[in-house]
DSSP file (Angstrom, degrees, kcal/mol; ACC not computed):
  #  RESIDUE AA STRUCTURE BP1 BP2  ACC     N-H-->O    O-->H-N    N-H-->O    O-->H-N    TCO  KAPPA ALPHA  PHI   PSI    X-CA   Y-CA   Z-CA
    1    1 A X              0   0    0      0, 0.0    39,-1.5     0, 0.0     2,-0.5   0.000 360.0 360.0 360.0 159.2   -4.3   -7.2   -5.3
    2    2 A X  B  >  -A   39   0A   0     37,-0.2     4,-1.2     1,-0.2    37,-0.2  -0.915 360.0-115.1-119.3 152.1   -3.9   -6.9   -9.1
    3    3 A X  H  > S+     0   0    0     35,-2.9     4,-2.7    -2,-0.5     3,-0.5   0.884 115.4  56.4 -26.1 -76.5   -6.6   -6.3  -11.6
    4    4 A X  H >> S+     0   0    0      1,-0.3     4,-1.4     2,-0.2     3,-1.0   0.892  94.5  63.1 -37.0 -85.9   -5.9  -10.1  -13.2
    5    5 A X  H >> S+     0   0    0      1,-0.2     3,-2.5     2,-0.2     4,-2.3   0.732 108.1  47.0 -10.1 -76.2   -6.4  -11.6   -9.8
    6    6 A X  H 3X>S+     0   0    0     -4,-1.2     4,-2.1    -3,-0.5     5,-1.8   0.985 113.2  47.5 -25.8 -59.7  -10.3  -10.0  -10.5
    7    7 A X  H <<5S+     0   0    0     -4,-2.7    -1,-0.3    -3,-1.0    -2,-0.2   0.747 104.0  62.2 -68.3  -3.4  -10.5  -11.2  -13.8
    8    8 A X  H <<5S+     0   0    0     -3,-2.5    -1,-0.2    -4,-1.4    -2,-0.2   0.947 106.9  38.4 -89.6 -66.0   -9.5  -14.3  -12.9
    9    9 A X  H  <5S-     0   0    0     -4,-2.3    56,-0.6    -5,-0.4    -2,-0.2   0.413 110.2-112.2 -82.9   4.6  -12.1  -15.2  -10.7
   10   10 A X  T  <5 +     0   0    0     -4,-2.1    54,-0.5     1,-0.3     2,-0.3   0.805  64.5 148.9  76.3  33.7  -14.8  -13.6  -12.7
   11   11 A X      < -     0   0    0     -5,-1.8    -1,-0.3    52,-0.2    17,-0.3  -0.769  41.4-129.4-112.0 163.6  -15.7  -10.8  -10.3
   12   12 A X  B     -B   62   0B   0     50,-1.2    50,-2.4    -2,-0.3    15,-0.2  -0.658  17.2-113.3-118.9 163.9  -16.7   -7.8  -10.7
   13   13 A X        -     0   0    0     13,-2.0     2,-0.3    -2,-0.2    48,-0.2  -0.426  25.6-160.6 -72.2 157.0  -15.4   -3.9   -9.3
   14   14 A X        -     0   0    0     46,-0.2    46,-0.6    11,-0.2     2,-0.4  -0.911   4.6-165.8-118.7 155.0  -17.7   -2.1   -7.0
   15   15 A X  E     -C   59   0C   0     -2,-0.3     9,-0.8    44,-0.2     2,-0.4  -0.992   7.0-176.7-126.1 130.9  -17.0    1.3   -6.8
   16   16 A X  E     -CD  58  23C   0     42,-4.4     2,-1.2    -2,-0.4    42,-1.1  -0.911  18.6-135.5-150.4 147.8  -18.6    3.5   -3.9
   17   17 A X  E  >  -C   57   0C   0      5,-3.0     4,-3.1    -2,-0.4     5,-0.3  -0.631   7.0-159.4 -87.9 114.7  -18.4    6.8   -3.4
   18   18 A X  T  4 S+     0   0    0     -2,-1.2    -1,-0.2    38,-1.1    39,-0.1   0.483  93.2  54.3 -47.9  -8.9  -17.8    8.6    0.1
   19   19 A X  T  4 S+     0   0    0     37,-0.3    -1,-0.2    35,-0.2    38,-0.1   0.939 128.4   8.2-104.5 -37.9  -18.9   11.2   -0.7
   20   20 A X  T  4 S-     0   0    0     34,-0.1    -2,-0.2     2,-0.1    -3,-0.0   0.509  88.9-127.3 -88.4   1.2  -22.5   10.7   -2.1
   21   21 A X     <  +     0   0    0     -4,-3.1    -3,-0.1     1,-0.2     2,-0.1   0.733  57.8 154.2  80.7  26.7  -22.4    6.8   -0.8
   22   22 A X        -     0   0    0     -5,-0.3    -5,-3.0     2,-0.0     2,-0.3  -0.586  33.3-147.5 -76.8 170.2  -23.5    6.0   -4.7
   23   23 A X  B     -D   16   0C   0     -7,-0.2     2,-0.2    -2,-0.1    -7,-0.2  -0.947  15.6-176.2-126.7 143.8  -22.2    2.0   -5.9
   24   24 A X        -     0   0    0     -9,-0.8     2,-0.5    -2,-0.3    26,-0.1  -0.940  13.2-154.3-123.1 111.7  -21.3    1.4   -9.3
   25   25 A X        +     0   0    0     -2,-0.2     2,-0.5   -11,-0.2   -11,-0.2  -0.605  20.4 179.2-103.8 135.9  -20.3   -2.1  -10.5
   26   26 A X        -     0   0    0     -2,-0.5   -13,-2.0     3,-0.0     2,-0.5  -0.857  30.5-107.3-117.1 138.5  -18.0   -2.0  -13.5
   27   27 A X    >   -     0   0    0     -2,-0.5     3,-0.5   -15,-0.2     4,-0.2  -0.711  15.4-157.8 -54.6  93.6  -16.3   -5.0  -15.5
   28   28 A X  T >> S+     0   0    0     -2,-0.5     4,-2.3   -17,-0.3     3,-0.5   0.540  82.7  83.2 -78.0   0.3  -12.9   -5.2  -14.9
   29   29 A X  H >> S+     0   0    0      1,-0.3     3,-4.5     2,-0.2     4,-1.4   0.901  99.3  45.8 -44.2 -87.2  -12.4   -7.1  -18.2
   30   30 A X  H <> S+     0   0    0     -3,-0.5     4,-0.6     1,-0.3    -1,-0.3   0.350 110.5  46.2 -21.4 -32.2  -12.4   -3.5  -19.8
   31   31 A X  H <>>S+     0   0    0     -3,-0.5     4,-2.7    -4,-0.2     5,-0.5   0.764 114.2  54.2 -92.2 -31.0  -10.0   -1.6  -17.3
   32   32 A X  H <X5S+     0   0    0     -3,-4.5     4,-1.5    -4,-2.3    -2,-0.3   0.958 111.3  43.1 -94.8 -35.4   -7.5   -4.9  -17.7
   33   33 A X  H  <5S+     0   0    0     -4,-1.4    -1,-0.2    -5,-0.2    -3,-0.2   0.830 125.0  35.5 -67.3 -20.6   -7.4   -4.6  -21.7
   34   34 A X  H  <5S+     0   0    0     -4,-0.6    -2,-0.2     2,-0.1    -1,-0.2   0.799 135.3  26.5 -90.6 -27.0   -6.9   -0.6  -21.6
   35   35 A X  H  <5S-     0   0    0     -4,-2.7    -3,-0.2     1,-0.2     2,-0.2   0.712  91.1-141.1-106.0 -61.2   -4.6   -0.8  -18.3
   36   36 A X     << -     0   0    0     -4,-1.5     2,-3.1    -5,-0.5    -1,-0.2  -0.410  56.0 -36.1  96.0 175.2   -2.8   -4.1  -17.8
   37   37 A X  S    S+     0   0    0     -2,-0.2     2,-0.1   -34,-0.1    -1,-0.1  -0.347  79.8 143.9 -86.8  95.4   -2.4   -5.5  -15.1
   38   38 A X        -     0   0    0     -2,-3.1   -35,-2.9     1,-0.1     2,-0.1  -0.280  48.1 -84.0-111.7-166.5   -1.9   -3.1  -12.4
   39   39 A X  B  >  -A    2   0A   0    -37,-0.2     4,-0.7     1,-0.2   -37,-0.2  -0.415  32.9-114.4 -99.6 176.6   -3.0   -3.0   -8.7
   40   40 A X  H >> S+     0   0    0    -39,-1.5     4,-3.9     2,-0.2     3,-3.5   0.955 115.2  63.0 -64.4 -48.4   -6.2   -1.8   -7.3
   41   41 A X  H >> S+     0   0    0    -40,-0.3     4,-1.2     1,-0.3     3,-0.7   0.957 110.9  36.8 -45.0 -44.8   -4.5    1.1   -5.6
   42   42 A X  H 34 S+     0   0    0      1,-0.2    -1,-0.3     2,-0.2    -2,-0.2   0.676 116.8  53.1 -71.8   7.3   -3.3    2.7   -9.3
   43   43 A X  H << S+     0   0    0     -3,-3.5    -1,-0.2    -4,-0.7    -2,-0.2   0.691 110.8  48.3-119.3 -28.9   -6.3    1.7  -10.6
   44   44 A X  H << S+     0   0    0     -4,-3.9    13,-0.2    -3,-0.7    -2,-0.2   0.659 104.6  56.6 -56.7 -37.9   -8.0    3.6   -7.6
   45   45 A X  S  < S+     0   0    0     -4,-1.2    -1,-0.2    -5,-0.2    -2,-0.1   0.522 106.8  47.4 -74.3 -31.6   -6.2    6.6   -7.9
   46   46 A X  S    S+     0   0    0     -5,-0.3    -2,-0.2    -4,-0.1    -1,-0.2   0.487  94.4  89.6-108.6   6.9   -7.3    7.2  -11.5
   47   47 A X        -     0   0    0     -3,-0.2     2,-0.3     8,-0.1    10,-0.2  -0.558  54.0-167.6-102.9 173.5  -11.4    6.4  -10.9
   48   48 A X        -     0   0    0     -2,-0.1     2,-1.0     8,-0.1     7,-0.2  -0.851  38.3 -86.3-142.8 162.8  -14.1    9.4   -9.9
   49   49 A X  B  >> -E   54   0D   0      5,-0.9     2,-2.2    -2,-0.3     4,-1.7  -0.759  31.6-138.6 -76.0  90.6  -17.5    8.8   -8.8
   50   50 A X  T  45S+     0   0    0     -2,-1.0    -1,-0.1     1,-0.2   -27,-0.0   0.009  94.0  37.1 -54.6  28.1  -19.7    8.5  -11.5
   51   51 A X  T  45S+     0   0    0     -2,-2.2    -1,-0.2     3,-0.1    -2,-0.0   0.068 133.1  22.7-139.0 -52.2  -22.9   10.7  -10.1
   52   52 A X  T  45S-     0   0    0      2,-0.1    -2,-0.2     1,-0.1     0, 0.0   0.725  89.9-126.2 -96.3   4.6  -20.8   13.3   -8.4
   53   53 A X  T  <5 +     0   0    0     -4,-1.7     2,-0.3     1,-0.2    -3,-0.2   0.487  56.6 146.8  62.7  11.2  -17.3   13.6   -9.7
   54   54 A X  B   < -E   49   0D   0     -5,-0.9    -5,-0.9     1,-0.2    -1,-0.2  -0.644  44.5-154.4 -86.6 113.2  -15.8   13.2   -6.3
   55   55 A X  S    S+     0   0    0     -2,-0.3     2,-1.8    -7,-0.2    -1,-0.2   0.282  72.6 110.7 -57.6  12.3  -12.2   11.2   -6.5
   56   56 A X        +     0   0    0     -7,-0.1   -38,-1.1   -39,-0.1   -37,-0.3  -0.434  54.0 141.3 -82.2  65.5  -13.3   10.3   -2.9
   57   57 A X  E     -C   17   0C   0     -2,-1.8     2,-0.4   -40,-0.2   -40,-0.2  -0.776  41.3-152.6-116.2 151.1  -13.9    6.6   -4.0
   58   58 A X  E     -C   16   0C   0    -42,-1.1   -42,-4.4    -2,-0.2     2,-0.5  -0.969  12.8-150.9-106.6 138.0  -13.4    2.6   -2.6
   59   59 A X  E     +C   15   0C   0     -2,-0.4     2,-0.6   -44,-0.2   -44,-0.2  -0.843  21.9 159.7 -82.4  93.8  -12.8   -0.4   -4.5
   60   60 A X        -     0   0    0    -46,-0.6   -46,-0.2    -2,-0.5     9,-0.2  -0.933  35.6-123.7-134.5 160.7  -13.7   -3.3   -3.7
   61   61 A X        -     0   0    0     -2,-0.6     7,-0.5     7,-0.5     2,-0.3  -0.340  34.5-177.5 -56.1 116.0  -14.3   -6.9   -5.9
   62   62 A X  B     +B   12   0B   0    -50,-2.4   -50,-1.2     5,-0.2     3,-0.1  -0.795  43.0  21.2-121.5 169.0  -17.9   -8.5   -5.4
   63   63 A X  S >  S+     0   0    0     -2,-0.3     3,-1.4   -52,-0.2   -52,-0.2  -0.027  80.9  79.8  75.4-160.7  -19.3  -11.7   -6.7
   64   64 A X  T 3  S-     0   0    0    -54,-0.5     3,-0.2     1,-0.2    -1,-0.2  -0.249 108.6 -20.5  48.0-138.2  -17.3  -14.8   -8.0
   65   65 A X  T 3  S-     0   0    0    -56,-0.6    -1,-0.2     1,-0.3     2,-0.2   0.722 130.7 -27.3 -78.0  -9.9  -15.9  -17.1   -5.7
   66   66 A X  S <  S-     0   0    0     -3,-1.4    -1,-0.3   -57,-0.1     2,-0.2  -0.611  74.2 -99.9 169.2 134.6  -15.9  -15.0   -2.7
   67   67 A X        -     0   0    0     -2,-0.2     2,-0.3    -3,-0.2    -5,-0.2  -0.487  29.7-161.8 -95.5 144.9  -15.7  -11.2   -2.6
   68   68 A X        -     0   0    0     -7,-0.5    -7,-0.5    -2,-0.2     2,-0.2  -0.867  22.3-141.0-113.4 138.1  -11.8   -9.7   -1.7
   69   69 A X        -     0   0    0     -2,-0.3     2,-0.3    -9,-0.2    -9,-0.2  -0.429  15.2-108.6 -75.8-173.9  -12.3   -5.8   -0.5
   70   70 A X        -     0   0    0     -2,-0.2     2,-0.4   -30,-0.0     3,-0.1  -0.768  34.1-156.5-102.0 138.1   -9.9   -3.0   -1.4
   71   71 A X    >   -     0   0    0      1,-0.3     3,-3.8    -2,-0.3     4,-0.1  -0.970  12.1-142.8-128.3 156.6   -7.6   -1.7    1.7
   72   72 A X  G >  S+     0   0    0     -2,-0.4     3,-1.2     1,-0.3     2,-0.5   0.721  93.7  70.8 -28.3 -66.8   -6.2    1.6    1.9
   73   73 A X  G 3  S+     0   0    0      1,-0.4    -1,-0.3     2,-0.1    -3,-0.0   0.105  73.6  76.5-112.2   7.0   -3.5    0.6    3.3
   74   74 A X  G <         0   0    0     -3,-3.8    -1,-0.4    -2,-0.5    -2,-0.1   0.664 360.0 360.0 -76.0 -12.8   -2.1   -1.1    0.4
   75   75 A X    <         0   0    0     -3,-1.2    -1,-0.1    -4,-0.1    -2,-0.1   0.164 360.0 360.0  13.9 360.0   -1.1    2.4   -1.1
């Protein structure tokens, strides 16, 4: 799934971390004007867990017309 897709539908990231299980929900408005449109996965690769550092993180899209998760396996 690509960033735009997000923005599109006026949802917002979740972020949560595996390793201390915090969620942080970020505006993707902001990742797609510094970024472009890229996919979740690079976009995945490059976030950290904002309480612990931990790159151990999931994405997935909440709110708008119907909330899309992140899966690995799109890599």
């Amino acid at each position: 799934m690509a960033l735009q897709d997000i923005v599109v539908r006026g949802q917002l990231l979740k972020i949560r971390c595996t390793d201390c299980y915090v969620e942080t929900p970020l505006d993707p408005r902001f990742f797609y004007l510094r970024r472009g449109d890229i996919t979740l996965a690079k976009l995945r690769s490059s976030l950290v867990c904002a309480c612990c550092g931990s790159a151990e993180v999931e994405l997935s899209a909440i709110g708008g017309e119907q909330p899309t998760s992140w899966a690995q396996d799109s890599l």
